[in-house]
C-alpha positions as CSV (number, residue, x, y, z in Angstrom):
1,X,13.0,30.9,-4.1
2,X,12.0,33.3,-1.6
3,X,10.3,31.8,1.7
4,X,6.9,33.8,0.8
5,X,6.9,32.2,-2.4
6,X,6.9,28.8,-1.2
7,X,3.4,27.0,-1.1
8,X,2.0,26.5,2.1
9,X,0.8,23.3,3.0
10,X,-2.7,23.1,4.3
11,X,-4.2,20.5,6.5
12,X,-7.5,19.1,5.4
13,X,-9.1,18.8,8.9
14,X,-7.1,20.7,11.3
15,X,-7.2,20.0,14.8
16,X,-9.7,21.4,16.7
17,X,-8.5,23.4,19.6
18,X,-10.5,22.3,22.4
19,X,-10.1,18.2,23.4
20,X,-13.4,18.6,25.5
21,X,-16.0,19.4,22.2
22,X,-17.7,16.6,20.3
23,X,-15.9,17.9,17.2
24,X,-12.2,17.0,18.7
25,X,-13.6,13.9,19.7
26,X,-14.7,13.3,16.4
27,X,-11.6,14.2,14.7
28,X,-9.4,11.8,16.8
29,X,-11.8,9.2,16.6
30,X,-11.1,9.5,12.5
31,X,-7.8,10.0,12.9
32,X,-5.4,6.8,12.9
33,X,-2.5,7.9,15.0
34,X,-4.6,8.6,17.8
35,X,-5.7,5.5,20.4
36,X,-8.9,5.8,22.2
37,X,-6.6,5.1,25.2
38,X,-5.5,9.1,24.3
39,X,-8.9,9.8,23.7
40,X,-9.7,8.6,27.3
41,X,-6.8,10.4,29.0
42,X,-7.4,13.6,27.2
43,X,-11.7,13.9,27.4
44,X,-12.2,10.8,30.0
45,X,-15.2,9.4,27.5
46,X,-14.6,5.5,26.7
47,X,-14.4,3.4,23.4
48,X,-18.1,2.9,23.8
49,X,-18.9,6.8,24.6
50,X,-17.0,7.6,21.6
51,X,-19.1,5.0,20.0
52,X,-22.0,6.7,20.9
53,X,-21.2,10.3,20.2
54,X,-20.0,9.0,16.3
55,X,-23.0,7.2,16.0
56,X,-25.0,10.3,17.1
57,X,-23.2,12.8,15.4
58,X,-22.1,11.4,11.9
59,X,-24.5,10.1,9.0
60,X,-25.4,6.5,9.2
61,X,-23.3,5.6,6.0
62,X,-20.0,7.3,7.1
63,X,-20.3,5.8,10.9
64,X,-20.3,2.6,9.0
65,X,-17.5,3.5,7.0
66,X,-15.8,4.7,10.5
67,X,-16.3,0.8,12.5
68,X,-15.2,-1.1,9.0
69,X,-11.8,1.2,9.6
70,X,-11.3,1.4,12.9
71,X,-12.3,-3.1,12.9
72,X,-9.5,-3.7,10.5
73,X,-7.1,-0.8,11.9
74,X,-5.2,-2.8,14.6
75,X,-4.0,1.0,15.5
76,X,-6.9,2.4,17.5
77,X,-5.5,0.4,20.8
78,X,-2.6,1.3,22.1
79,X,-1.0,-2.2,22.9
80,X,-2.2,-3.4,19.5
81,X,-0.5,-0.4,17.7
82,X,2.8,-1.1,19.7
83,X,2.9,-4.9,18.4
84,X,2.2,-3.7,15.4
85,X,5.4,-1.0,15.2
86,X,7.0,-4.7,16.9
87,X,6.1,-6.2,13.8
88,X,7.3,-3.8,11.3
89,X,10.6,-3.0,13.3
90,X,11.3,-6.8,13.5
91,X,10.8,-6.8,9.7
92,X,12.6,-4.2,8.4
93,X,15.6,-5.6,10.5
């Protein structure tokens, strides 16, 4: 199979290019991977400034939707995600 032939994978959301726009902030709020300790280094807003700019910027039902997730994600804080890879590490061993 020739290397133009192949499908090309596309990303549903793409990163935006600039950490300092309400739209990256909004995408790495959503995303899992990303702490808001990263969000913090990268745009110096908070948790609660985040927060804020969701709740502003998002409809009512999927800012909902977004504190359900990020409640039950243990992910979104950076020492929480590390026990957690602890955890999984410790169990697959």
């Amino acid at each position: 199979m020739k290397k133009e032939d192949r499908p090309k994978t596309k990303v549903k959301k793409p990163e935006p290019s600039d950490y300092n726009t309400n739209d990256w902030i909004i995408w790495a709020a959503w995303a899992d991977r990303i702490t808001f300790e990263e969000i913090h280094e990268k745009t110096n807003k908070t948790e609660s400034d985040v927060i804020k700019i969701m709740r502003r910027s998002i409809k009512p039902s999927s800012f909902r939707l977004w504190r359900k997730r990020v409640n039950q994600k243990s992910i979104k804080h950076r020492k929480k995600f590390i026990i957690e890879r602890e955890k999984l590490k410790n169990f697959k061993d």
